[in-house]
C-alpha positions as CSV (number, residue, x, y, z in Angstrom):
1,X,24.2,-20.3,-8.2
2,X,24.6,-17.0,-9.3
3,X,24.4,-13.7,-6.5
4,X,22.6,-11.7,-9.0
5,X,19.9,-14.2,-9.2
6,X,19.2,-14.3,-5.6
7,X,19.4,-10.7,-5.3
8,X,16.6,-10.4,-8.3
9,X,14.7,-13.2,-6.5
10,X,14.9,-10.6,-3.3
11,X,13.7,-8.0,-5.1
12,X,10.5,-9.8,-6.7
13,X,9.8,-11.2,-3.1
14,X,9.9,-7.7,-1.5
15,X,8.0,-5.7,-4.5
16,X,5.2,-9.1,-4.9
17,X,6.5,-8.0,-9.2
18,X,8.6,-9.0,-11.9
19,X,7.8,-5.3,-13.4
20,X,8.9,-3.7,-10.5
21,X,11.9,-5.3,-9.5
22,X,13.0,-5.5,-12.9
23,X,12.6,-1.6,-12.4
24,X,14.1,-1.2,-9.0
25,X,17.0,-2.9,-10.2
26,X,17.4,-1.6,-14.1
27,X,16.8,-4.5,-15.9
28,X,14.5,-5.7,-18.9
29,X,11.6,-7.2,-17.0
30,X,12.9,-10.4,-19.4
31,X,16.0,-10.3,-17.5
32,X,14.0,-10.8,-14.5
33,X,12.0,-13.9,-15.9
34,X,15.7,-15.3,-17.0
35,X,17.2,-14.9,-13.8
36,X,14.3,-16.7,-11.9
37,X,13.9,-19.0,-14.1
38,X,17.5,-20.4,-13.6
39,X,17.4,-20.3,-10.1
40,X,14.4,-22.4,-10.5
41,X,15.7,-25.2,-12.4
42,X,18.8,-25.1,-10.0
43,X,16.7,-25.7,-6.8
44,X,14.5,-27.4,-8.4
45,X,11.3,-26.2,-6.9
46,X,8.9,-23.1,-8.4
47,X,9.4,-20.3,-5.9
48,X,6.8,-18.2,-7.6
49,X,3.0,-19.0,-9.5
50,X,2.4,-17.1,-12.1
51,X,-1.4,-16.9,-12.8
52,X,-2.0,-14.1,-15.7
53,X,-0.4,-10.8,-14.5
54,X,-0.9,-11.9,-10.7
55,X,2.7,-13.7,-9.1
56,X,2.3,-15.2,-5.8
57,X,5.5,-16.7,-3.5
58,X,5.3,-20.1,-3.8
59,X,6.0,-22.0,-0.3
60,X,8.9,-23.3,-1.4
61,X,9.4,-19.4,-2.5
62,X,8.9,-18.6,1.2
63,X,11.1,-21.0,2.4
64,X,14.1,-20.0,0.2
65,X,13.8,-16.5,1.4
66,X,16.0,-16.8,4.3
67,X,18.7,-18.6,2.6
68,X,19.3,-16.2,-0.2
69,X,18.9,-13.3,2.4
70,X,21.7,-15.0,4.3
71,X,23.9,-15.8,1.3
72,X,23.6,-12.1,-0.2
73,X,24.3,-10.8,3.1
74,X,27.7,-12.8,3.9
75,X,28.5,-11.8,0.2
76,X,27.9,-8.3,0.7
77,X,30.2,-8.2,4.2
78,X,32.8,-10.3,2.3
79,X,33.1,-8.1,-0.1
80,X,33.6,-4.9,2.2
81,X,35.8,-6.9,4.6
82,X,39.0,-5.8,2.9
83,X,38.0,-2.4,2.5
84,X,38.2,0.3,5.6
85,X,35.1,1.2,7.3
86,X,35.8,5.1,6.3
87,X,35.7,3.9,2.9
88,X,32.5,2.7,2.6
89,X,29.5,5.3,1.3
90,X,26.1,4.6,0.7
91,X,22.8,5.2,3.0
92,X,21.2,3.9,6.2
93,X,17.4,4.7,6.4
94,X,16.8,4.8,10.2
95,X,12.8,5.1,11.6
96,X,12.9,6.0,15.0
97,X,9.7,8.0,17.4
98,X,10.8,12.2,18.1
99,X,11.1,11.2,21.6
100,X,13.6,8.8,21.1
101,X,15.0,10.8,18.7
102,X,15.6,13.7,20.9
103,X,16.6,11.3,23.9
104,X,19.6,8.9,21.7
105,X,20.4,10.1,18.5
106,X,22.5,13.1,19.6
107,X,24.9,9.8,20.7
108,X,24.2,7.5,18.1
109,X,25.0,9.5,15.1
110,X,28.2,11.3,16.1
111,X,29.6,7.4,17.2
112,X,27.9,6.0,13.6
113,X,29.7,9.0,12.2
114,X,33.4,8.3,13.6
115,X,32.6,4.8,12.8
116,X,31.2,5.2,9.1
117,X,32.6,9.4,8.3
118,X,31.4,8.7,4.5
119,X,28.4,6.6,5.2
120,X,24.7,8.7,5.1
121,X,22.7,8.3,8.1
122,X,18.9,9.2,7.2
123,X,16.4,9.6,10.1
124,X,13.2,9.8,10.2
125,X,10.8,9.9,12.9
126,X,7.1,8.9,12.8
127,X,5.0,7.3,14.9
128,X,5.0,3.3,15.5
129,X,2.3,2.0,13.1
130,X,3.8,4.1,10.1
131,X,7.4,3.2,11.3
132,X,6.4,-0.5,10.9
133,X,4.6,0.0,7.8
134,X,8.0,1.5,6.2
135,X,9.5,-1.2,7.4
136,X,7.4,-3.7,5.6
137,X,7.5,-1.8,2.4
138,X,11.4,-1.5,2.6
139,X,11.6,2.3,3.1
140,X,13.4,2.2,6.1
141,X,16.0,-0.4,7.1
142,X,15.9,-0.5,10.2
143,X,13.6,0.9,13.1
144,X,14.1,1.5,17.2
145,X,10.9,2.2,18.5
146,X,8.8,2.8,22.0
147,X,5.8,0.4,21.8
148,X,4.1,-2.5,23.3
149,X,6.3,-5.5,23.1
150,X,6.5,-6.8,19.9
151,X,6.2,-10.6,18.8
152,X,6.1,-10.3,14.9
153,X,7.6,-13.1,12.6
154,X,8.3,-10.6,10.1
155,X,10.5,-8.6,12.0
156,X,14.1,-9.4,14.0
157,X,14.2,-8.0,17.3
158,X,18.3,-7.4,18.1
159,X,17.4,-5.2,21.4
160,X,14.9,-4.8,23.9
161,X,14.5,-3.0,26.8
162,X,11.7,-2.1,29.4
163,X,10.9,1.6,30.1
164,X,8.8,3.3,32.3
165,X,5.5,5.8,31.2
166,X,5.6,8.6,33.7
167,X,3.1,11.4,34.4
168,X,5.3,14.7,34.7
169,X,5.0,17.8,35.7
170,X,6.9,21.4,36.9
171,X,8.9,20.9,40.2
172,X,6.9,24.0,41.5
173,X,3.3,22.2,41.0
174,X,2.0,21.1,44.6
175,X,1.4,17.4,42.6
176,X,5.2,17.2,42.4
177,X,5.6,17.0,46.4
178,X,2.5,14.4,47.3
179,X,3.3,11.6,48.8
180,X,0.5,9.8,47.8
181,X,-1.5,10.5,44.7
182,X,-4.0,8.5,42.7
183,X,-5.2,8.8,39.0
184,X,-8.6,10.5,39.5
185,X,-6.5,13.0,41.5
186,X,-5.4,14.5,38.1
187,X,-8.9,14.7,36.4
188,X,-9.4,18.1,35.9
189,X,-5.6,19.3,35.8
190,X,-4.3,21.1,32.8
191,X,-2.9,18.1,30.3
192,X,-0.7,18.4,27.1
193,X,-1.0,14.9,25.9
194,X,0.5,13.5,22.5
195,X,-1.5,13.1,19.2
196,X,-3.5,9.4,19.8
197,X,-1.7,7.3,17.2
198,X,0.7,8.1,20.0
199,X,1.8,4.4,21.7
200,X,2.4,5.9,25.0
201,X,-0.8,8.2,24.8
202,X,-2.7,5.0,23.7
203,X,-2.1,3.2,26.6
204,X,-2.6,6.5,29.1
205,X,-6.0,6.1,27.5
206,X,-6.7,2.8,28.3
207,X,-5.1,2.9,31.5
208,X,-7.9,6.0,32.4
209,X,-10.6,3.6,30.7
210,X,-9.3,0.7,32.9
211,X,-10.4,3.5,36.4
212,X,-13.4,4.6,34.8
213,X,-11.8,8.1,34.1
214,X,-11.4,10.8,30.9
215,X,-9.2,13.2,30.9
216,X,-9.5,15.8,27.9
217,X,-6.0,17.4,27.2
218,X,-6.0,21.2,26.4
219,X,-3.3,20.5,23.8
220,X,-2.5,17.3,21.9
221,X,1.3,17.5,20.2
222,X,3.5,15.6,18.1
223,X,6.3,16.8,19.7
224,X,7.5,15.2,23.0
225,X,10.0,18.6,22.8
226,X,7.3,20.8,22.8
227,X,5.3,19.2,25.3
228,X,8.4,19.2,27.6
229,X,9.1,23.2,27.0
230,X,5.5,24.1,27.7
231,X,5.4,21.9,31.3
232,X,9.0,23.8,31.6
233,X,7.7,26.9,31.9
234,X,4.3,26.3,32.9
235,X,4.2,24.9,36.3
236,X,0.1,24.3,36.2
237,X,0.7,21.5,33.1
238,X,1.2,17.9,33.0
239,X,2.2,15.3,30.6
240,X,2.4,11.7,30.3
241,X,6.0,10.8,28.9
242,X,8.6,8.6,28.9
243,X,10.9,8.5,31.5
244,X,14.0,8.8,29.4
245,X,12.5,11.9,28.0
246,X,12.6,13.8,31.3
247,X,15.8,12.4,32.9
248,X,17.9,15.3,31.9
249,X,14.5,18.0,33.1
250,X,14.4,16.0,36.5
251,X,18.4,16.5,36.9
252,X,18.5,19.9,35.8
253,X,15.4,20.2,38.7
254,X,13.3,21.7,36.4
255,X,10.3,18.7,36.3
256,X,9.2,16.3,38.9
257,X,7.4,12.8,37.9
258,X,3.8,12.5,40.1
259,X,4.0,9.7,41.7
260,X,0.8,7.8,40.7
261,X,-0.3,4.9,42.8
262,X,-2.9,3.2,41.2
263,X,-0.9,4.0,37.5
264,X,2.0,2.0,36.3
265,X,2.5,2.0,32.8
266,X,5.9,0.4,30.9
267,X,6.7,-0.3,27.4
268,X,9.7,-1.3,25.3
269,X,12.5,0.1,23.3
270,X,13.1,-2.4,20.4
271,X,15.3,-2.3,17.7
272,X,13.9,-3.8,15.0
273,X,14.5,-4.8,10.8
274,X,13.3,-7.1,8.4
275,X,13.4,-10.7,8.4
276,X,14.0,-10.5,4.8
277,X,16.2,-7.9,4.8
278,X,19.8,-8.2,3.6
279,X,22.5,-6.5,6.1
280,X,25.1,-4.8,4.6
281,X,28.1,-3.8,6.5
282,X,26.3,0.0,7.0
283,X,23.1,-1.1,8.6
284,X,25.3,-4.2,10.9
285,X,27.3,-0.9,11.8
286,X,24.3,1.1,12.9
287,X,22.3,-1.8,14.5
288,X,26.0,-2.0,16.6
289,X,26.1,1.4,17.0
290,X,22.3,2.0,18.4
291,X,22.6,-1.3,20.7
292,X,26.2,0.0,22.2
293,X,24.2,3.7,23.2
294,X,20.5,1.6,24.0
295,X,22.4,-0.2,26.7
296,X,23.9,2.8,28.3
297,X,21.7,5.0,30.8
298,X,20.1,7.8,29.8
């Protein structure tokens, strides 16, 4: 059984085409019938239906998947076992939210760095329904997210970790030194919320809903560093956050979480990829890499 045949049978599995994976890869879209074809007749089972232009995964198709993603992967680490990690080039497509972003990466790519010096980390940030989509369409290889946990069969969940949704404001707002403060105590107070494909925003939103209560923000960012500037030097503003995203504010003394009494909202970093995909040595390196900073406090 031939690696290049599993890795073409990858391909047409992640594109749903012989045209395109015969582009993705270089070949003659022939080569690409060939190649499947003879890893047909070696297993034995169809693995795709071919009904005019249309090709559908078979089950047996389905079932295959994780076997040749598991075969191509301990061929690929094999291959790079002999060779020095700062030897090894290539990319790593990381999708990640701005607040996590501005919270871990500043640790996470200086230790991928000194781990990988000629490996390219790309990051992008986006919120979690686009992160996911890229994800599915094999644009990113890997994401670590903020959401609501996640129990999806086509993705592999290496970390996890509850986190805390805080309402925040300026250490100088009289909010910041209640003792006792519920929700419809804020209605009317000046918010900067973020956008509402937001995860955390979403669920603010439905936590108001759950009290009966709207709150309309005066300003509604992308930018979790914006939003924690603005509070910074506006004491009148609040915003509902992460907690991870203010640590450094509240040590610094410059912000002060409200503490909410009828309002607890959590949700979860996870560190998620592909079922399908195939790890190379570069994305195991930065899955290690993001787990050994995730599990450190903030």
């Amino acid at each position: 059984m031939e690696i290049r045949n599993l890795i073409t049978f990858l391909k047409v599995t992640e594109l749903k085409s012989f045209s395109k994976a015969a582009e993705a890869l270089d070949y003659s879209q022939s080569a690409v019938t060939v190649q499947i074809q003879q890893l047909e007749r070696e297993l034995g089972v169809q693995l795709f239906d071919r009904i005019g232009k249309s090709v559908s995964i078979t089950q047996y198709g389905t079932d295959f998947v994780s076997y040749a993603r598991d075969v191509v992967s301990a061929v690929s680490r094999a291959c790079a076992f002999a060779t020095a990690k700062e030897e090894l080039t290539g990319t790593v497509r990381v999708g990640t939210l701005d607040s996590l972003m501005t919270a871990s990466f500043s640790d996470i790519i200086p230790a991928f760095h000194r781990r990988f010096p000629r490996v390219l980390a790309n990051v992008h940030g986006d919120n979690v329904v686009r992160l996911k989509q890229l994800l599915i369409k094999n644009e990113l290889d890997l994401i670590y997210t903020l959401d609501e946990q996640l129990h999806d069969t086509q993705f592999v969940k290496v970390f996890e970790a509850e986190e805390d949704i805080v309402i925040v404001t300026h250490i100088n707002n009289p909010l910041a030194a209640s003792t006792s403060v519920k929700l419809s105590d804020l209605v009317g107070h000046p918010f900067i919320l973020m956008n509402r494909n937001n995860a955390y925003r979403d669920q603010f939103d439905r936590e108001l809903a759950r009290h009966g209560l709207a709150i309309d923000p005066f300003s509604e960012l992308e930018s979790d560093v914006l939003a924690l500037r603005l509070i910074s030097e506006n004491p009148e503003f609040l915003s509902v956050l992460p907690r991870y995203t203010v640590q450094k504010s509240i040590h610094k003394q410059q912000l002060a979480i409200i503490p909410v009494e009828d309002c607890e909202m959590r949700q979860y970093r996870q560190l998620l990829y592909h079922k399908n995909k195939v790890l190379t040595p570069q994305i195991q390196g930065m899955l290690d890499t993001i787990v050994e900073t995730a599990k450190k406090p903030f």
